[in-house]
C-alpha positions in Angstrom: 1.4 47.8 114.4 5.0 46.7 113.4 7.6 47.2 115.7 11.0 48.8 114.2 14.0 47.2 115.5 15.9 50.1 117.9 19.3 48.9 115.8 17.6 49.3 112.7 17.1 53.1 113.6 20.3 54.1 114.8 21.5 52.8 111.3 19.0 54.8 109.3 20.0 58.1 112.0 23.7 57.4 111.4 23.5 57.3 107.6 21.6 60.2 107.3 23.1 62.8 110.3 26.1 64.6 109.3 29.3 63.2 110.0 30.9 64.2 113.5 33.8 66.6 113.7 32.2 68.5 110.0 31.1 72.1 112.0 31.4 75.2 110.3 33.3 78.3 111.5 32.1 81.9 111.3 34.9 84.8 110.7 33.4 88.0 110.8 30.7 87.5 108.0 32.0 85.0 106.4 31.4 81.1 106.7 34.7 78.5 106.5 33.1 75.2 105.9 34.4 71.9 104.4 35.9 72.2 101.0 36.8 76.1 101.8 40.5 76.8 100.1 43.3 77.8 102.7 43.8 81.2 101.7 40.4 82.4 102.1 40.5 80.8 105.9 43.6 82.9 106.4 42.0 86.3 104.4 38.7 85.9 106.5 39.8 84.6 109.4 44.0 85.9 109.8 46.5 83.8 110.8 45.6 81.0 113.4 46.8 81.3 117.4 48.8 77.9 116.3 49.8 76.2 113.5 50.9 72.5 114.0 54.4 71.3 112.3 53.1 69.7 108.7 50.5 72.9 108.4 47.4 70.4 108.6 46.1 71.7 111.6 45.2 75.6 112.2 43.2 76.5 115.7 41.6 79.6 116.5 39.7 80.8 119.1 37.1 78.9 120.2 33.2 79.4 121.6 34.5 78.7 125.2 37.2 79.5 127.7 38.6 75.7 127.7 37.9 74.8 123.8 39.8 76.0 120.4 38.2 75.8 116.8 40.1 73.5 114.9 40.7 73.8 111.3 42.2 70.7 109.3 43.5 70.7 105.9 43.9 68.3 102.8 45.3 69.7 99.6 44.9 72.9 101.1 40.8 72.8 101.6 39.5 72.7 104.8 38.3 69.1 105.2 36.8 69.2 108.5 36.2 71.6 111.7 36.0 70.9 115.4 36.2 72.5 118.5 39.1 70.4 120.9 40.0 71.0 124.3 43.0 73.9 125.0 44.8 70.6 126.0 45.7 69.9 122.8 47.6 72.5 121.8 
């Protein structure tokens, strides 16, 4: 039997797992994923708990007392979605 080198697999995992920080975010019935437009975040969603000062970054809520969802924005689609520590805000 051929033995797979263990670097050789964490490649192949890597290029085919999703990329970190790319969650999805659930409003009600609706789901805000990449690509979503701005104004349908803010319809489904309402306004975030903070906005920062260039409008890139919304945060809501998040799934735990210490966390916030965070919603980033390029050309006014959501290009990515993480959940950050309360810190950051």
């Amino acid at each position: 039997m051929k033995r797979v080198p263990m670097l050789a697999i964490a490649g192949i995992v890597a290029a085919t797992s999703p990329a970190l920080g790319n969650e999805v975010m659930r409003c009600a019935t609706h789901v805000i994923d990449q690509g979503t437009p701005r104004e349908e975040v803010a319809r489904h969603c309402g306004q975030p708990i903070v906005r920062n000062g260039d409008d890139r970054y919304w945060y809501y809520p998040g799934g735990g007392s210490m966390t916030v969802t965070r919603v980033f924005f390029v050309d006014d689609r959501v290009e990515f979605i993480d959940e950050v520590s309360k810190d950051e805000l």
